[in-house]
C-alpha positions in Angstrom: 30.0 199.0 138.1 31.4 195.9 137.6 28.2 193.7 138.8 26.5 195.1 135.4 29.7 193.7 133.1 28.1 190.0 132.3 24.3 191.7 131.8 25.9 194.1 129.0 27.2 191.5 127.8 24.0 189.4 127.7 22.5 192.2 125.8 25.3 192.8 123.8 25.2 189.1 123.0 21.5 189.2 122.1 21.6 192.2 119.9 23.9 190.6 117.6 21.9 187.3 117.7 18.7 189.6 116.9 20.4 191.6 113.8 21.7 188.3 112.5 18.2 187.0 112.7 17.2 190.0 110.4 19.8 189.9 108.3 18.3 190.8 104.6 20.7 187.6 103.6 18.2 185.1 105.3 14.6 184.8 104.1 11.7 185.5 106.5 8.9 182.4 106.0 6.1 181.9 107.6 6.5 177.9 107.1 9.0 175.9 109.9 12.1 176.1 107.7 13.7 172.8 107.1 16.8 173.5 104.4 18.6 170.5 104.8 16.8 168.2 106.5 18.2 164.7 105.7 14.6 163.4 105.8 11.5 163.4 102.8 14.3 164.0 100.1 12.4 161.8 97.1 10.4 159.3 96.4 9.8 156.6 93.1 6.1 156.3 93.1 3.3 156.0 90.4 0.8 158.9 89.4 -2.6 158.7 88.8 -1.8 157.8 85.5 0.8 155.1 85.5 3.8 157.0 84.8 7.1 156.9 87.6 7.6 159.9 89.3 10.4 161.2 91.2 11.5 164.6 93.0 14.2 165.0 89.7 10.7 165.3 87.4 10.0 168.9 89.1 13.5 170.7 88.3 12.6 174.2 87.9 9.1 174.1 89.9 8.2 174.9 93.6 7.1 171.7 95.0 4.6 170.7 97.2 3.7 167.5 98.7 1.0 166.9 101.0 -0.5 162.9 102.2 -3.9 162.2 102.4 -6.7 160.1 101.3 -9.7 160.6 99.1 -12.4 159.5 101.7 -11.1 162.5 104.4 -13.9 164.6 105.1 -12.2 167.7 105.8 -8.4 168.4 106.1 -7.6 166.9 102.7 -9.7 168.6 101.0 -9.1 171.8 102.6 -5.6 171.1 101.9 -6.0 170.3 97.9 -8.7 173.7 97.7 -6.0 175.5 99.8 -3.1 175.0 97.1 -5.1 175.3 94.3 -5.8 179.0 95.5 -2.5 179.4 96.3 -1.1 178.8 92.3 -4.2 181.3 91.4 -2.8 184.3 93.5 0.6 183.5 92.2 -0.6 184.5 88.9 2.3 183.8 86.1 4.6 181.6 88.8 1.9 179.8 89.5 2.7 177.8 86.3 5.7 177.0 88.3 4.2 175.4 91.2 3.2 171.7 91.6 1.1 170.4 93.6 1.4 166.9 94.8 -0.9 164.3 96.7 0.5 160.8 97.9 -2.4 158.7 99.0 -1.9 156.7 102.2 -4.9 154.2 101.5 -3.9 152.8 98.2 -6.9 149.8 98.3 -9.2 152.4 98.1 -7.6 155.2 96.5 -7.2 153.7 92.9 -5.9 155.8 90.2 -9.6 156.5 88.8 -10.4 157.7 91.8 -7.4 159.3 92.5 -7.8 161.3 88.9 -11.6 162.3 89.3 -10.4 163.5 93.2 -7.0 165.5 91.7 -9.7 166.8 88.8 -11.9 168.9 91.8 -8.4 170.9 92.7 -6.0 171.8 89.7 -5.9 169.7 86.6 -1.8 170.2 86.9 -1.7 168.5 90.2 -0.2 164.8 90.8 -1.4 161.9 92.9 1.0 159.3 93.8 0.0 156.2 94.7 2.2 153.6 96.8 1.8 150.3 97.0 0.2 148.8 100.6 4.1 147.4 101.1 5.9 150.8 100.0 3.8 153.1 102.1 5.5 152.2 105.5 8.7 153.1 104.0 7.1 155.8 102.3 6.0 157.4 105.7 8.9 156.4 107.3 10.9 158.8 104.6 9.0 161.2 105.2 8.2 161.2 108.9 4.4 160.9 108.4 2.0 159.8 111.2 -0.8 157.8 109.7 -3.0 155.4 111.4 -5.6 153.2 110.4 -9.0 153.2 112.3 -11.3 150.3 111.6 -15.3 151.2 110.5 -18.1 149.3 110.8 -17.3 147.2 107.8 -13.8 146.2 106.3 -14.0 149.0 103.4 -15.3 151.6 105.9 -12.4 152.5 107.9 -10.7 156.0 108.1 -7.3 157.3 108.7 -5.6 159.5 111.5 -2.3 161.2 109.4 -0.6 164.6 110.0 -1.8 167.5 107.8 1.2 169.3 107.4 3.2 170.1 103.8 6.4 169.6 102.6 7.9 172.2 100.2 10.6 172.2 98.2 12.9 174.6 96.0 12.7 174.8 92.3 16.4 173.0 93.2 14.4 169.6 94.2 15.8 170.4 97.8 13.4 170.2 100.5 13.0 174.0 102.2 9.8 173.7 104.8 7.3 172.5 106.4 4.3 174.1 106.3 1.4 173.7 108.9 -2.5 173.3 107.7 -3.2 176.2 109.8 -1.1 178.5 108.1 -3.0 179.8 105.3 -3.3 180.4 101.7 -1.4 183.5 101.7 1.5 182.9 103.9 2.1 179.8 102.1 1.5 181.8 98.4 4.3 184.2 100.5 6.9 181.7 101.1 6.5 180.0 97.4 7.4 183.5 96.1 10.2 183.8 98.2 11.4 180.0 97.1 10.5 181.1 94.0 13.1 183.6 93.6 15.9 182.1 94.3 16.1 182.4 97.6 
């Protein structure tokens, strides 16, 4: 009888782990949840039209940030289309969601070209551009893997970067990390949830 003691405990042990897990206190997303993170906190960097931005701008609004580069064929795009969709099927809060696109190939991505790319997506949507010497730091804030991959001429290079989003509370506080894979509705699902207060 005795032998069985430390498995009833395991289980014991593991049913309280599993109804804290499901506690109604703690949201369920669908995103990696960050909260607290001491990493991709803010950033002081230009938009397509000139003007300083930083995380402080966006009290009040879901945030979400996503790196790129104009000339990417397909994940950057996919991404832009993606959150665009997502503020439609939030219907009234999606007035309270911003979308946000930092470049990480400032020689090319100018802020004309940066504003006729943001104009394909959601006219409320941001592109921030840092300079060649801010982006390492940039990156380095934010723990994004970019790497350039020479062309056939100077100007025709491409870039290898991660495709995941940050996302961040109407608080300015950075909640989760969302993967490219996970789709327009669990990420609409998680905004709502942010959204709310929670």
């Amino acid at each position: 009888m005795t032998s069985f003691l430390p498995y009833r405990r395991w289980l014991l042990a593991a049913a309280v782990l599993g109804l804290a897990a499901c506690s109604p206190g703690k949201p369920q997303f669908k995103s990696i949840d960050i909260t607290g993170a001491d990493y991709a906190r803010d950033f002081a960097l230009p938009d397509q039209h000139g003007q300083l931005r930083r995380m402080a701008d966006f009290k009040g609004q879901a945030v979400v940030v996503f790196f790129g580069f104009t000339q990417c064929p397909d994940v950057c795009p996919s991404a832009m289309a993606e959150l665009a969709e997502v503020k439609r099927s939030l219907g009234a809060d999606g007035a309270r969601l911003q979308g946000l696109f930092i470049t990480l190939d400032p020689e090319r991505d100018t802020p004309e070209v940066l504003k006729a790319y943001m104009a394909n997506f959601d006219p409320s949507f941001l592109a921030l551009r840092p300079t060649l010497e801010q982006l390492p730091q940039v990156a380095k804030d934010f723990k994004i893997f970019y790497r350039k991959v020479e062309g056939q001429t100077p100007t025709s290079y491409t870039l290898e970067h991660g495709s995941g989003r940050y996302v961040y509370d109407p608080q300015g506080r950075v909640r989760l990390f969302a993967r490219h894979e996970l789709g327009a509705a669990a990420l609409a699902g998680d905004l709502k949830i942010l959204l709310a207060g929670k």
